[in-house]
C-alpha positions as CSV (number, residue, x, y, z in Angstrom):
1,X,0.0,0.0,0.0
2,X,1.3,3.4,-0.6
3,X,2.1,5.8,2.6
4,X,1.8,9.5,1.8
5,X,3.1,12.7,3.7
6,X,1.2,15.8,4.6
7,X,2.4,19.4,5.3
8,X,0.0,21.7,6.6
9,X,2.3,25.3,6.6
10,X,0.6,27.8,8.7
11,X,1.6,31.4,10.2
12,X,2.6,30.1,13.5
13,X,2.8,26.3,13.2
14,X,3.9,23.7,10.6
15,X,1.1,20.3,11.0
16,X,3.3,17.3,9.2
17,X,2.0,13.4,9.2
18,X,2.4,10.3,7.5
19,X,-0.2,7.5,6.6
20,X,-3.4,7.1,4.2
21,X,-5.9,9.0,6.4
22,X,-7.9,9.9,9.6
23,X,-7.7,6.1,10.1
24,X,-4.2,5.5,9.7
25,X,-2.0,8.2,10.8
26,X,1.6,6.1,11.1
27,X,3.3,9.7,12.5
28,X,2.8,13.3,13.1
29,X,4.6,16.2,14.3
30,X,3.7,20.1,14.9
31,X,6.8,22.4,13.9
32,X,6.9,26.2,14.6
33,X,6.9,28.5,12.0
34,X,10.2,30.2,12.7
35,X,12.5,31.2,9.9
36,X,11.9,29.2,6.4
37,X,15.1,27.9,6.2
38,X,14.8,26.6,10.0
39,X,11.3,24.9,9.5
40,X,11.9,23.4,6.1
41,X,14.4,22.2,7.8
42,X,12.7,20.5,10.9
43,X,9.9,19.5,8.4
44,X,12.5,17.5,6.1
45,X,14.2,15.9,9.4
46,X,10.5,14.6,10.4
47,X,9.9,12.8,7.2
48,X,13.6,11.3,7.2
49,X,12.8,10.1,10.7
50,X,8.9,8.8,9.7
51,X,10.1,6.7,7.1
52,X,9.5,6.6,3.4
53,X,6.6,8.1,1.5
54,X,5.4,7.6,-2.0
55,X,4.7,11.4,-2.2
56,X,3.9,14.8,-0.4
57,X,1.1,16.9,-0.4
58,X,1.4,20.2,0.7
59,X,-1.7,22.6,2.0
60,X,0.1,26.0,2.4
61,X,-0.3,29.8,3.7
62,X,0.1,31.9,0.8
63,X,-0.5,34.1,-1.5
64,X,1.3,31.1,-3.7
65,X,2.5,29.6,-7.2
66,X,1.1,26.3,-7.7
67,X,1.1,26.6,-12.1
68,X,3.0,23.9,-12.7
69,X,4.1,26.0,-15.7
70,X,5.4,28.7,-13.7
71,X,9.6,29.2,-13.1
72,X,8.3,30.1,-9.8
73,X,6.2,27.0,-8.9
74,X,5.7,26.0,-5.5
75,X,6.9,29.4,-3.6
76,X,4.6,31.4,-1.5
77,X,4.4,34.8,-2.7
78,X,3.5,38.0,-1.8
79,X,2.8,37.0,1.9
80,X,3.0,39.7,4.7
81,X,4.4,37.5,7.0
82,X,8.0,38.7,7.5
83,X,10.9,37.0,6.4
84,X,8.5,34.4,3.8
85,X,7.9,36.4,1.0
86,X,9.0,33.9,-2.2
87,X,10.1,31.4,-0.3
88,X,10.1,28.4,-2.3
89,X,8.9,25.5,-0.2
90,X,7.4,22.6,-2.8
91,X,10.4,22.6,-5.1
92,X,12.3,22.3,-1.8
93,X,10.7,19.8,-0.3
94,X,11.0,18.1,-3.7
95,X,14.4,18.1,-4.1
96,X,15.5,16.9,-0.3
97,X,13.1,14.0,0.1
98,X,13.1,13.3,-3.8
99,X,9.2,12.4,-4.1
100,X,6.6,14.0,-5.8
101,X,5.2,16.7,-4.4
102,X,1.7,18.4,-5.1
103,X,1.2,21.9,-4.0
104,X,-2.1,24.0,-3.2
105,X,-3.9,26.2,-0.6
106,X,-3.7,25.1,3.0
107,X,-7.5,25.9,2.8
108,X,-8.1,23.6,-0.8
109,X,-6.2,20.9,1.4
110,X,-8.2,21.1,4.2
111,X,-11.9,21.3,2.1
112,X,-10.2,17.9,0.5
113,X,-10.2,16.5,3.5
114,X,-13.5,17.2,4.6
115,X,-14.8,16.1,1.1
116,X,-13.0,12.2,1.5
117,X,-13.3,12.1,5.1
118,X,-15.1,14.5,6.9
119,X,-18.2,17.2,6.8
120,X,-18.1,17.6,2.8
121,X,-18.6,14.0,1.9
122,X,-20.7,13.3,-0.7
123,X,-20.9,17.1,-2.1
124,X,-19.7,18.6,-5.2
125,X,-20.0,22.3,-4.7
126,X,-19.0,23.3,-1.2
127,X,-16.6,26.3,0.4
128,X,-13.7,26.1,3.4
129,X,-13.3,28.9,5.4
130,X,-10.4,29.1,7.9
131,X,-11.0,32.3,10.5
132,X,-8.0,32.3,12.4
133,X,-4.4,34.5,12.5
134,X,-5.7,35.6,9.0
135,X,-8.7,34.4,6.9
136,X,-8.8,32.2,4.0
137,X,-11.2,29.9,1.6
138,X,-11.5,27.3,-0.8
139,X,-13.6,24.4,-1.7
140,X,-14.9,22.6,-4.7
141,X,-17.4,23.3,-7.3
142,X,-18.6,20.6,-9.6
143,X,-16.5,18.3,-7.8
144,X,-12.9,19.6,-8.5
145,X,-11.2,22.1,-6.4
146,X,-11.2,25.8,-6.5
147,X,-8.5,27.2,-9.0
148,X,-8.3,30.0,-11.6
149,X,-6.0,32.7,-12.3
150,X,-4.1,32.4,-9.0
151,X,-6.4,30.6,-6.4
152,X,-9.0,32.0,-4.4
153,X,-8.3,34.4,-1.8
154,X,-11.4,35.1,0.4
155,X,-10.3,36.9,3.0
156,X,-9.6,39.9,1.2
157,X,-12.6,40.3,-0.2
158,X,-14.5,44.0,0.6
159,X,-17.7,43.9,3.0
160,X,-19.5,46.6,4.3
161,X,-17.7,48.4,7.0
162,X,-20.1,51.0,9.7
163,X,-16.9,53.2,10.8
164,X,-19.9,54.6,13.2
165,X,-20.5,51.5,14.9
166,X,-16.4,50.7,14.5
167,X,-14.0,53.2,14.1
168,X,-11.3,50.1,13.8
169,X,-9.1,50.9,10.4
170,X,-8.5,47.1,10.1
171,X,-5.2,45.1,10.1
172,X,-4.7,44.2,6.4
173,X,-1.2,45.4,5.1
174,X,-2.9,45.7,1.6
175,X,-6.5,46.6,2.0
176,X,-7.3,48.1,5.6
177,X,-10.8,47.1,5.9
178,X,-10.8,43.5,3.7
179,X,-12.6,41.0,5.1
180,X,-9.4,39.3,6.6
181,X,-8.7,43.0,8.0
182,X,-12.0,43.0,10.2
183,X,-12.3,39.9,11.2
184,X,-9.2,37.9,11.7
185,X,-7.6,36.7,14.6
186,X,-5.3,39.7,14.3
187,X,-7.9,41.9,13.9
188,X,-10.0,40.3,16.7
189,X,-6.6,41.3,19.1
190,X,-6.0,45.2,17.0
191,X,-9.9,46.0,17.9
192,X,-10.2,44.8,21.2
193,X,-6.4,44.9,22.9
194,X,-6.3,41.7,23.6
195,X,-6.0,38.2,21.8
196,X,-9.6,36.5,21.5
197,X,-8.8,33.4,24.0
198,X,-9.3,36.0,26.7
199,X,-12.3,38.2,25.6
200,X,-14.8,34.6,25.6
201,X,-17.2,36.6,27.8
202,X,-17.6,39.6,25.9
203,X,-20.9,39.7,24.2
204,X,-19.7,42.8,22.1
205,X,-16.7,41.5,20.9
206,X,-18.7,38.5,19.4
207,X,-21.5,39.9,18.0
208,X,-19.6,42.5,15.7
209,X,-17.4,38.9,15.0
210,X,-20.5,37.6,13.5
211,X,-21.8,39.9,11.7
212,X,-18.5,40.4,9.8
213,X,-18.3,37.2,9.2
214,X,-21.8,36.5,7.9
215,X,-21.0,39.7,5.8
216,X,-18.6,37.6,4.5
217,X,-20.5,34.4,3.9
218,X,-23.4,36.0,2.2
219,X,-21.3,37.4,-0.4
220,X,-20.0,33.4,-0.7
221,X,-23.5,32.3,-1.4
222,X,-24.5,34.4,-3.5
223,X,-21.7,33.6,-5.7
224,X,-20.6,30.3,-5.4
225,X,-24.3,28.7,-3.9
226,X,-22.3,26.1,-2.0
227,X,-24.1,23.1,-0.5
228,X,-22.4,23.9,2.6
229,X,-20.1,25.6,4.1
230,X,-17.5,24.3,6.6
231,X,-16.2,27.3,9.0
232,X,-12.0,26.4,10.4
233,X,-10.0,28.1,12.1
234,X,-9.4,28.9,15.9
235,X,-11.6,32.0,16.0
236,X,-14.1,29.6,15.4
237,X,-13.6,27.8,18.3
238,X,-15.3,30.7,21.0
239,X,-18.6,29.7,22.5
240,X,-21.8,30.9,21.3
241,X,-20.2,32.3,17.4
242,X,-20.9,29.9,15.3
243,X,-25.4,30.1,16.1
244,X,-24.4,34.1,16.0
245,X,-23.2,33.5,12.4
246,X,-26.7,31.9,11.6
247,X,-29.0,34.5,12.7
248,X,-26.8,36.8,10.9
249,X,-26.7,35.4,7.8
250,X,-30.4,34.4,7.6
251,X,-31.4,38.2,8.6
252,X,-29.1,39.6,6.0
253,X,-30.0,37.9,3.3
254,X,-33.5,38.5,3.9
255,X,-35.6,36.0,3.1
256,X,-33.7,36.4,-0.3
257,X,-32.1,32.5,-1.4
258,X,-35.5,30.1,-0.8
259,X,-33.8,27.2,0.5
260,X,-34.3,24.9,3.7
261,X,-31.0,25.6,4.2
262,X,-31.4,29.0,4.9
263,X,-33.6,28.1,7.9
264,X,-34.4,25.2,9.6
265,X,-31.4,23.7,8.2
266,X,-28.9,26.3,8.9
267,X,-27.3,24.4,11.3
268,X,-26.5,21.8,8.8
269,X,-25.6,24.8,6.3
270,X,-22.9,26.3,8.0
271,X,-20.8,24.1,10.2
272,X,-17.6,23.2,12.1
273,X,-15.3,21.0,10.7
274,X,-15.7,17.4,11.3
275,X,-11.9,16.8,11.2
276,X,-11.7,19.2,13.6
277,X,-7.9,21.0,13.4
278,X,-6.9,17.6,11.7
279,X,-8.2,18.9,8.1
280,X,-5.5,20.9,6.5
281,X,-3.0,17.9,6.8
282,X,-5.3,15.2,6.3
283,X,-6.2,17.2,3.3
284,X,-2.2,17.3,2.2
285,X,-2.2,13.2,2.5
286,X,-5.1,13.5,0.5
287,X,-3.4,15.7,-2.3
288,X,-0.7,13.7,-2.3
289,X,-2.8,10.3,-3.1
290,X,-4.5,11.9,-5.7
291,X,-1.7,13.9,-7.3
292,X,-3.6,17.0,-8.0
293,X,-6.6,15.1,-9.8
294,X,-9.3,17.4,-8.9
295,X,-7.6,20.0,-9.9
């Protein structure tokens, strides 16, 4: 049987495992995001130690290059996180462990992991949304994964913004007041003064959360009219946000999309992940068994 690596690259953290999937998971190891030439590093000792794999797939943070065509495949891009701009990480990761490696969005990964293992199964047309440090999306429609010019980048669409009811100028390096720049992690910690982990009881801080974020998602169904839509991320871990983000949405689209969905099913609609943090590197094990055939 083939045995398959996963790298999950995040902002803080580097998720890397070995096995098939959620069922056989033969070793795993978190590695901090320090320096790229320190974590590639750690991440190629891990696999050395894990034993051989057939192949690697790799979910990461980007903006990235995964055209195949491109001189500048497998490199993130134009990130704002210091020190990473154009770091090439799948040719890399290529080279060292000499496997083939398959190279996407750390939010495509994880909505491919949902999709073969977890709250996606069975769906052709469905979104991944990470709300965490920053925000980001992907997901399938008609059954293969979201690509196009570059890949999608969510969180940096433009919602409405009430500089009455919040003066905040937003945290976005490029935009200000993107999506990503209301509503992040970062954003949650610029507003507020402190990180989100310690403002659980404050009803404020939440509600404004959710009605950013089903600002957000109402702009995704209108577009994309996913089946469902799987909300990541640790933001989305605080009590009492994720029924916020249903009353939200259902009031702001009014009445508008007639669907079950959008009302008595809501809670089926918009929902957690059922591979829980477990989906972007799951999701990389999946890319790699596939090779990229969904995209």
């Amino acid at each position: 049987m083939s045995v398959f690596g996963g790298i999950e690259t995040g902002g803080t953290k580097w998720r890397c495992a070995v096995g098939t999937g959620p069922g056989d998971v033969r070793a795993a190891e978190t590695i901090p995001t320090t320096t790229p030439a320190e974590t590639i590093d750690r991440t190629v000792e891990f696999f050395e130690r894990a034993g051989k794999v057939d192949a690697v797939g790799i979910g990461s943070f980007g903006p990235l290059d995964r055209d195949l065509t491109s001189a500048t495949w497998g490199q993130i891009t134009t990130t704002p996180k210091p020190g990473w701009a154009h770091t090439v990480v799948g040719p890399e990761i290529q080279r060292r462990l000499s496997v083939p490696v398959t190279f996407d969005t750390d939010v495509n990964a994880a909505a491919l992991g949902e999709h073969c293992w977890g709250a996606a199964q069975g769906l052709d047309t469905f979104c991944y949304i990470t709300v965490g440090t920053g925000i980001g999306g992907g997901g399938m429609a008609g059954g293969k994964l979201l690509h196009g010019l570059v890949h999608p980048e969510f969180g940096h669409v433009r919602i409405p913004h009430d500089r009455k009811r919040d003066p905040f100028p937003g945290v976005c390096p490029y935009h200000g007041d993107c999506w990503e720049g209301l509503a992040s992690g970062v954003a949650i910690e610029g507003r507020w003064g402190r990180p989100a982990t310690e403002l659980a009881d404050d009803e404020a801080v939440w509600e404004l959360e959710a009605h950013y974020l089903a600002l957000g998602l109402i702009g995704v169904i209108c577009i994309l009219s996913p089946e469902r839509i799987i909300l990541g991320g640790g933001v989305m871990t605080a009590p009492g946000l994720l029924p916020g983000i249903h009353r939200e949405v259902k009031e702001l689209l009014g009445g508008y999309v007639e669907s079950p969905a959008i009302g008595e099913g809501m809670a089926d609609y918009i929902v957690l992940p059922a591979l829980g943090s477990h989906s972007g590197v799951l999701g990389a094990i999946a890319l790699a068994s596939v090779d990229g055939g969904l995209s």
